[in-house]
MMTF fields as JSON, N, C-alpha, C and O atoms, coordinates in Angstrom:
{
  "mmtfVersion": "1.0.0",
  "mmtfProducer": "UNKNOWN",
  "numBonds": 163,
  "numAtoms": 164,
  "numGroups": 41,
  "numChains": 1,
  "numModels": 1,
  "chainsPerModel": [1],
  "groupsPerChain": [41],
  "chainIdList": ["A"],
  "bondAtomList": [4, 2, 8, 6, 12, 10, 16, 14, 20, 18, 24, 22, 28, 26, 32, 30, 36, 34, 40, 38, 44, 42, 48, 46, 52, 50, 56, 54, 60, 58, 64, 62, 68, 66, 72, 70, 76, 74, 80, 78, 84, 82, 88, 86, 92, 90, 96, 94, 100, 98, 104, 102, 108, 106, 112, 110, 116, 114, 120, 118, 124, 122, 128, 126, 132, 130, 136, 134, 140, 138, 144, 142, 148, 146, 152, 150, 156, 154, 160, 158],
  "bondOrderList": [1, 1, 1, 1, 1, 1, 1, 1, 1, 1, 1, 1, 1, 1, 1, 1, 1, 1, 1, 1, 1, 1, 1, 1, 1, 1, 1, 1, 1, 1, 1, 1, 1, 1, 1, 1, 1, 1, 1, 1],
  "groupList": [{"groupName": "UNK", "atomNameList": ["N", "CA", "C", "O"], "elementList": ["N", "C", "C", "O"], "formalChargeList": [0, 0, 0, 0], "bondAtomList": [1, 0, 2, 1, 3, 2], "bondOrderList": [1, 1, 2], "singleLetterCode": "X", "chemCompType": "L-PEPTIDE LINKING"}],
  "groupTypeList": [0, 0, 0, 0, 0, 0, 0, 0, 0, 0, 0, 0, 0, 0, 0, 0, 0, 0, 0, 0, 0, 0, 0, 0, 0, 0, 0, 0, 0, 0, 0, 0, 0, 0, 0, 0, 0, 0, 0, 0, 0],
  "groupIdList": [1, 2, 3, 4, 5, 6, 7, 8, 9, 10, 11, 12, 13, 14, 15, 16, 17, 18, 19, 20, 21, 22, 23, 24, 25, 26, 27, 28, 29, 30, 31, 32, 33, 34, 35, 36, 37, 38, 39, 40, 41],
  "secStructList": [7, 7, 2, 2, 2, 2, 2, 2, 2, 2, 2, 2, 2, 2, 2, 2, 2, 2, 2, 2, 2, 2, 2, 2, 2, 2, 2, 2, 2, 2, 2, 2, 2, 2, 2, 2, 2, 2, 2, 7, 7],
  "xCoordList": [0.857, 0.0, 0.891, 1.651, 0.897, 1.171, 0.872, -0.189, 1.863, 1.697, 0.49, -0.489, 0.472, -0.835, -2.359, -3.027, -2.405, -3.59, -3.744, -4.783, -2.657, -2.106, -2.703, -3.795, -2.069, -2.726, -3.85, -4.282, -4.74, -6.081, -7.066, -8.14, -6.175, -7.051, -7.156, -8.137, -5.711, -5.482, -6.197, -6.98, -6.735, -7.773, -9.052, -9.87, -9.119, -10.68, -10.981, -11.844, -9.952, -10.091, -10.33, -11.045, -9.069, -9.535, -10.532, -10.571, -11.452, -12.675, -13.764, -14.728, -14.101, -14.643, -14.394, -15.334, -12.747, -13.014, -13.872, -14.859, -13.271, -13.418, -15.159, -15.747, -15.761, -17.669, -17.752, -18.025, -17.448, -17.719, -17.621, -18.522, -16.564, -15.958, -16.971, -17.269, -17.246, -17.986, -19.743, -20.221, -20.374, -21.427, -21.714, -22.836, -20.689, -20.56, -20.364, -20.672, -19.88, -19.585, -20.673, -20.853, -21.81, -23.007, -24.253, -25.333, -24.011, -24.715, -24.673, -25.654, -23.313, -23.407, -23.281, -23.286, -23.179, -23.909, -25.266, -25.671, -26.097, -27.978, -28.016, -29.097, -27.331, -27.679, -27.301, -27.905, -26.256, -26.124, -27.217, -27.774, -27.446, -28.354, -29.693, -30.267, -30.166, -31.575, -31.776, -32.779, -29.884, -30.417, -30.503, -31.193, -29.439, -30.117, -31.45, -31.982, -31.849, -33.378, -34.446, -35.262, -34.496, -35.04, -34.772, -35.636, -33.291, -33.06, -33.736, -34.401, -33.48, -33.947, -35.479, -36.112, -35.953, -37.777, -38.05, -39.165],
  "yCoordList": [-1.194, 0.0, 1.24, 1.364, 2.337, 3.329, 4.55, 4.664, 5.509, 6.314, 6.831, 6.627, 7.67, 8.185, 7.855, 8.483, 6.042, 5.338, 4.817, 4.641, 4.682, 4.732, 5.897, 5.838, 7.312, 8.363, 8.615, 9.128, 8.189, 8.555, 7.806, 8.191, 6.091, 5.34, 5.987, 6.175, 6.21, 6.563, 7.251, 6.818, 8.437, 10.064, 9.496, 9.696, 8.67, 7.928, 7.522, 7.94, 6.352, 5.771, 6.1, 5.65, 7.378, 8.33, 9.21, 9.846, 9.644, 10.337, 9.664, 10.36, 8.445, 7.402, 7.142, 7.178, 6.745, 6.051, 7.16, 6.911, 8.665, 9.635, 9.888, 9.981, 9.965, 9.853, 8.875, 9.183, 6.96, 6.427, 6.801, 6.512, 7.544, 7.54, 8.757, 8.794, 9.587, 10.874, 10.47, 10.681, 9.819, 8.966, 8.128, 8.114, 7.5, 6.49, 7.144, 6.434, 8.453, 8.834, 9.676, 9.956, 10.4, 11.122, 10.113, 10.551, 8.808, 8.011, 7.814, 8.161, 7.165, 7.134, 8.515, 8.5, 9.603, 10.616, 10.335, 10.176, 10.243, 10.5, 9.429, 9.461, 8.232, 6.946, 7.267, 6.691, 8.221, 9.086, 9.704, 9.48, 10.542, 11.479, 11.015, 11.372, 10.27, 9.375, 8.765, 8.769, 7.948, 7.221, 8.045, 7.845, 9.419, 10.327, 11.096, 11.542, 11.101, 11.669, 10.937, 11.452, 9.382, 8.741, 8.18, 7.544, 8.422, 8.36, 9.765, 9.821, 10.503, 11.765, 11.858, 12.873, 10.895, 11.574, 10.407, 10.309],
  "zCoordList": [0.0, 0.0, 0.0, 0.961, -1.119, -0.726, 0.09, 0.704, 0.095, 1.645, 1.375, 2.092, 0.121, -0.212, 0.797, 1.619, -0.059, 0.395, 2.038, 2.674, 2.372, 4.306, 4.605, 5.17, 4.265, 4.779, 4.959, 5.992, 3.652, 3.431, 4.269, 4.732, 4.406, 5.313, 7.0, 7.72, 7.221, 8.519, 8.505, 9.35, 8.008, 8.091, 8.26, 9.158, 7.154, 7.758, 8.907, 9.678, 9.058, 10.136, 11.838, 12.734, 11.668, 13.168, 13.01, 14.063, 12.196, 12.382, 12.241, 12.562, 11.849, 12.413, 13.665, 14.459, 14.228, 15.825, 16.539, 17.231, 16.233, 17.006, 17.121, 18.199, 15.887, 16.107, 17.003, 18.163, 16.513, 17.399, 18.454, 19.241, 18.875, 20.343, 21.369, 22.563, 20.259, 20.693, 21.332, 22.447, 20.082, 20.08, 21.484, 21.991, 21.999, 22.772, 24.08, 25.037, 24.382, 25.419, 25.585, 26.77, 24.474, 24.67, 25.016, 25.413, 24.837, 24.74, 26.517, 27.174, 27.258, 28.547, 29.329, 30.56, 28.686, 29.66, 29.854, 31.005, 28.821, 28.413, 29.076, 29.665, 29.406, 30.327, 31.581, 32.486, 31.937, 33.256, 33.84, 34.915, 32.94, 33.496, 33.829, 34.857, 33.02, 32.872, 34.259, 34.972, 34.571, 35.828, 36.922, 37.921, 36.598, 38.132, 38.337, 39.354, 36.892, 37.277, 37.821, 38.586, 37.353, 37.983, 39.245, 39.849, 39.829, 41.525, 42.217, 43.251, 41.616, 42.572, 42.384, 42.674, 41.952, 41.782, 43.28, 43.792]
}
Protein backbone atom coordinates (compact mmCIF):
# COMPACT_ATOMS: atom_id res chain seq x y z
CA UNK A 1 0.00 0.00 0.00
CA UNK A 2 1.17 3.33 -0.73
CA UNK A 3 1.70 6.31 1.65
CA UNK A 4 -0.83 8.19 -0.21
CA UNK A 5 -3.59 5.34 0.39
CA UNK A 6 -2.11 4.73 4.31
CA UNK A 7 -2.73 8.36 4.78
CA UNK A 8 -6.08 8.56 3.43
CA UNK A 9 -7.05 5.34 5.31
CA UNK A 10 -5.48 6.56 8.52
CA UNK A 11 -7.77 10.06 8.09
CA UNK A 12 -10.68 7.93 7.76
CA UNK A 13 -10.09 5.77 10.14
CA UNK A 14 -9.54 8.33 13.17
CA UNK A 15 -12.68 10.34 12.38
CA UNK A 16 -14.64 7.40 12.41
CA UNK A 17 -13.01 6.05 15.82
CA UNK A 18 -13.42 9.63 17.01
CA UNK A 19 -17.67 9.85 16.11
CA UNK A 20 -17.72 6.43 17.40
CA UNK A 21 -15.96 7.54 20.34
CA UNK A 22 -17.99 10.87 20.69
CA UNK A 23 -21.43 8.97 20.08
CA UNK A 24 -20.56 6.49 22.77
CA UNK A 25 -19.58 8.83 25.42
CA UNK A 26 -23.01 11.12 24.67
CA UNK A 27 -24.71 8.01 24.74
CA UNK A 28 -23.41 7.13 28.55
CA UNK A 29 -23.91 10.62 29.66
CA UNK A 30 -27.98 10.50 28.41
CA UNK A 31 -27.68 6.95 30.33
CA UNK A 32 -26.12 9.09 33.26
CA UNK A 33 -28.35 11.48 33.50
CA UNK A 34 -31.58 9.37 32.87
CA UNK A 35 -30.42 7.22 35.83
CA UNK A 36 -30.12 10.33 38.13
CA UNK A 37 -33.38 11.67 37.28
CA UNK A 38 -35.04 8.74 37.98
CA UNK A 39 -33.06 8.36 41.52
CA UNK A 40 -33.95 11.76 42.57
CA UNK A 41 -37.78 11.57 41.78
Amino acid sequence: MNSVAARRFSIIYWSNLRKILCHFSGAQFILRKQARDSISE
